[in-house]
Structures are given as structure tokens and as C-alpha cells.
N, C-alpha and C positions, 0 to 999 in steps of 0.2 A: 426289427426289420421295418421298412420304411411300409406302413402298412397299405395304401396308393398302388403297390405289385400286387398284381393279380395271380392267383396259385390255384391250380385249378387239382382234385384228386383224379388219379388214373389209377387202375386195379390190374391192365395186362398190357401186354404188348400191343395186342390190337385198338386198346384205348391211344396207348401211348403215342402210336401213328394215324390214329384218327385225329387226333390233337395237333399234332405237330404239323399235320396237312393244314388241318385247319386256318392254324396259326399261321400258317405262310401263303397260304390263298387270302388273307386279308393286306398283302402288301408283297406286292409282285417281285420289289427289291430285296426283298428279306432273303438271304442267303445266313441263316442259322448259325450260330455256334451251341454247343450243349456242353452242360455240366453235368455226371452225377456226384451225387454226397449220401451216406449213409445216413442224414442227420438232419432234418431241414432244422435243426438248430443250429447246424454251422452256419459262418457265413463266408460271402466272398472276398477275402483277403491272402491273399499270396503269403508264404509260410515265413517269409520276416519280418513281416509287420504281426505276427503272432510271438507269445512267452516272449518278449521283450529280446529276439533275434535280430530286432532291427540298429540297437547299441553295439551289434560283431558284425555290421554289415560290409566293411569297411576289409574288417581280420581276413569276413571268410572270403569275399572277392580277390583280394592282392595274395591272398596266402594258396586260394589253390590256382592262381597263372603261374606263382613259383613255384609251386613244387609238383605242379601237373605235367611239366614238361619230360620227367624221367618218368613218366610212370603210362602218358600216353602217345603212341605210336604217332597220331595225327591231331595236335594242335590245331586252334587258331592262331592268325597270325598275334604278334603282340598288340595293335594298335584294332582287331577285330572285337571292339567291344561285346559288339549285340551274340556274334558267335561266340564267344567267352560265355555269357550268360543264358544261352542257351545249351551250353555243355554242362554248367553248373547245374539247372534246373535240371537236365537228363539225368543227373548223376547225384541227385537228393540232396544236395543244397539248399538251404534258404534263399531264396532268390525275390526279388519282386515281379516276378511273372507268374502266372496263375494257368495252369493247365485247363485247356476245354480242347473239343474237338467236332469235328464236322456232323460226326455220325451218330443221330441220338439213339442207337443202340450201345456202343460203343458207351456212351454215358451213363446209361442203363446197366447197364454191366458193373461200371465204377459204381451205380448207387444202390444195388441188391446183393454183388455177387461176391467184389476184390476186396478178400482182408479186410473184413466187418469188425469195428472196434465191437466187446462183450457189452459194451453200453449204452452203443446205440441198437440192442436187441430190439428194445419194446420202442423204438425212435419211429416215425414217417422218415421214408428216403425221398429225396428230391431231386429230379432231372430239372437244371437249369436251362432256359430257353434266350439265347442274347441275340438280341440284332445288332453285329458287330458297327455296320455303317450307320445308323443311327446314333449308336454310341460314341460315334468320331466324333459325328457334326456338332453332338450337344458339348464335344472338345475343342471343337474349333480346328478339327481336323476332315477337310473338304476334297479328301483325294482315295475317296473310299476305302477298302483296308489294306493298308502298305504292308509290306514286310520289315520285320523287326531292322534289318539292316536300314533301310531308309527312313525311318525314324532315329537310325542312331546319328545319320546323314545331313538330319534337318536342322537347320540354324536353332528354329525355333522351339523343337518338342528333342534337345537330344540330350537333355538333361535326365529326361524319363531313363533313358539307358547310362549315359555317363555317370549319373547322379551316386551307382553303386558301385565306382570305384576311384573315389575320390572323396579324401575325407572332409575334404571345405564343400564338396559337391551333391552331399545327401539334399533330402526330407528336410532338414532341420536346420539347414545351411541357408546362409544366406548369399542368394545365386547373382551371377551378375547382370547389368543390366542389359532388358530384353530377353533375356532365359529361363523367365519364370513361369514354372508350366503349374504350378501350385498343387493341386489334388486331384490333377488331372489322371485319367484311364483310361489307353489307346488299345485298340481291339488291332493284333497283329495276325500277319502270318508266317510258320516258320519255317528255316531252312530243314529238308527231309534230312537230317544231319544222321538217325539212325534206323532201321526198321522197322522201330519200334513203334517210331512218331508216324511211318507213311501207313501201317497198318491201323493203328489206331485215329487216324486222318486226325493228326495234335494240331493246336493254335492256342495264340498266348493273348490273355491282354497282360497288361503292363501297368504297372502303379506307382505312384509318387506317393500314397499316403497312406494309415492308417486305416481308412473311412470304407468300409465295408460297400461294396459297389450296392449292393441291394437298399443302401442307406443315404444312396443319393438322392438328393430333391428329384431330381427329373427321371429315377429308376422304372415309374411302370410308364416310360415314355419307349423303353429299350428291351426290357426284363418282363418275361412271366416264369413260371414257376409249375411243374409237375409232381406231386406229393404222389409218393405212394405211401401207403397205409400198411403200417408195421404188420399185419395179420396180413398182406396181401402179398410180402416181398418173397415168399420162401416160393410160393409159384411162379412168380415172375420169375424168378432166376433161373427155375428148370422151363420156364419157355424160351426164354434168351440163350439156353446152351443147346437147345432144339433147333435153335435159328443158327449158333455158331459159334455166338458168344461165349468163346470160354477162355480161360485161362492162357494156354499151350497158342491158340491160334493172335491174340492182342498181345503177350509178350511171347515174340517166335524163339526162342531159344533155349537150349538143352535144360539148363535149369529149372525153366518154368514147363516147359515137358514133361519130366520125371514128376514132379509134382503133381501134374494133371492127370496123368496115368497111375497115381498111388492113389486121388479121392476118386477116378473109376472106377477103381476096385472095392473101394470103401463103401459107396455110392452102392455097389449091384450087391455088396453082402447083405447092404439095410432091406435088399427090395425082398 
């Protein structure tokens, strides 16, 4: 990690919004995006440019516009790039979009609570802090944070989106002239396309490369960093499910209901 990002440790919720006040009382403009991760060993790379998903980037774009059409009631249209791959990314795809969202509880939740790999037990979790429009400008993108459709719209940055479904048009291709967005990463916003996304207030950035956003030259120019401390995460998580944060209420649906209401009961036999 570019070591330049500043990371600061938080222990509860109340630090964690002491913080993030903080953080945005120093620049009027900062309208936040947040990550969490279970891991501040991970980093910020969208899941095909990870185990070498970015060689099928190509299979898994074209292969599920084909074969998504029997299977889901409402498509995008054919030529709706950015909606294409924002169905993709909803629906656990490799994608070059990177999940954040508005709400650093919400992220909190993603870095304490949801589907803890066994490995990152003894890990620090980390709530990501991005100032999406500063991250434009140092792109060269001067119309503060578009939505992923008009980016897919724009002459010049619409390789960012077309670039994953076209096999002359990736990362590694060589683009034509004037459309070279190189290892650029645009902080979007996205269409409320399911419940899921308006509950959990979702936003994407977007990636053309490999290179770990935290890894960029100019990263603590956009980017700080909230560590929680592996010995501090098991409280946090029952004060985020005190505030709301749970399961049943971030994904609203029967499935993750039944779920919720089996470690309630799990939950009051420990007490």
C-alpha cells in the first residue's frame, strides 16, 4: 500500500463517526464514498483484475448477455453497456466495478459483520474513506461524479465501460486513437436497478487496470483509511446491529431473513 494513505485506528461506532465528521469538516466538497473489508490486507481492486479473471473477461461479459436473456424477466437493452455491467456486478460476476457506498455504517457492517473469511479472524478490518470527486479530477474527469451511463456516453472515458466487452477493447489492447483512458479510475453513480443497491446506498468506481487504487501516486490525495483492530471488531458488530445494521435489513429479502432470524436465536441461546 502506497504508504502516503493515511489510516487512522477506530475501536466503535462512535469513533467511527467522530472520524468521518471529522474527515468531511475538512473539505466542504467531500461528499464520501466508504468501503468496508474484513482485511486491511486486501486491497482495492475490483474482482477481475484478481486470480487472473481478467484472461475470461471477455467469456464472462458476452456469455452472460447471451444466455441472461431466458433466465431474466427484465434485461438491459443490447447496446446498454454500463446497465449490462451493473447487472453483472449485482449478480457476483467478475466485473471491473468495485462496490462502495454512501453510508459508512453500511461499510462497517461489510468490514465486521457479512461473511467473515476464517482468516481474516486475527486480521484489523478497514472502513475505506474515498472522495469520489477528487478522485475524478486527478482523472481528468471535471464534471464531478457522473453516472456510470454517461461515462459509458463519453467520447473520451467510454473505454473504461466498453473496454469489457470487446475483445480488441480490454486493459491490454491496444485502443484507438484518442481513447486512451490508460489506468484510469472514475468514481461513479449507479442506476437503483435493485433494492438491494438503494438500501445499502451502492456506488461504483470503475477500473481499467490492475493497480490497486490505494497504490496510486496521488492516493492519500483522495483516500484515508479506518482500521479496526481485530480484538475490537466482535463489539463493533453488536453495536452496528443495535443501530440496524444487520443482515435481513441490507439484503431485504426472504432468504437473508430466514437467515437472520436462525443466528437470533443462536445469538440469545449463547446469552
Amino acid at each position: 500500500m502506497n504508504t502516503s494513505v493515511t489510516t487512522k485506528p477506530i475501536t466503535s461506532v462512535a469513533e467511527l463517526s467522530a472520524a468521518v465528521t471529522h474527515h468531511i469538516d475538512q473539505d466542504a466538497d467531500n461528499y464520501p464514498f466508504f468501503r468496508g473489508m474484513a482485511s486491511s490486507r486486501w486491497n482495492l481492486r475490483p474482482k477481475v483484475f484478481r486470480d487472473g479473471h481478467i484472461a475470461s473477461e471477455y467469456y464472462y461479459t458476452t456469455n452472460f448477455k447471451r444466455l441472461a436473456l431466458s433466465r431474466h424477466a427484465e434485461c438491459p437493452r443490447h447496446d446498454d453497456y454500463s446497465g449490462w455491467l451493473s447487472m453483472m456486478q449485482h449478480y457476483g460476476l467478475p466485473t471491473r466495478l468495485l462496490d462502495w457506498t454512501e453510508s459508512a455504517l453500511a461499510a462497517a457492517y461489510f468490514a465486521v459483520c457479512h461473511d467473515q473469511p476464517k482468516d481474516t479472524k486475527d486480521d484489523d478490518a478497514i472502513v475505506w474513506c474515498l472522495n469520489p470527486t477528487r478522485l475524478n479530477v486527478y482523472q481528468n474527469i471535471h464534471f464531478g461524479i457522473p453516472d456510470l451511463s454517461s461515462i459509458e456516453q463519453s467520447t473520451t472515458f467510454r473505454r473504461l465501460v466498453k473496454g469489457a466487452f470487446y475483445s480488441g477493447f480490454g486493459p491490454n489492447s491496444q485502443p484507438p486513437e484518442g481513447d486512451d483512458v490508460g489506468e484510469m479510475v472514475a468514481a461513479v453513480l449507479c442506476d437503483e436497478v435493485d433494492i438491494r443497491i438503494a438500501v445499502q446506498r451502492g456506488t461504483f468506481t470503475i477500473h481499467n487496470s490492475n493497480l490497486p487504487l490505494e497504490d496510486k501516486a496521488t492516493a492519500h490525495q483522495f483516500l484515508t483509511g479506518f482500521t479496526i483492530p481485530a480484538a475490537a471488531k466482535s463489539r463493533f458488530a453488536e453495536e452496528l446491529e443495535m443501530l440496524g445494521m444487520c443482515r435481513m435489513n441490507l439484503f431485504p429479502d426472504l432468504h437473508n431473513l430466514a437467515i437472520d432470524l436462525q443466528h437470533q436465536v443462536i445469538d440469545l441461546k449463547r446469552r
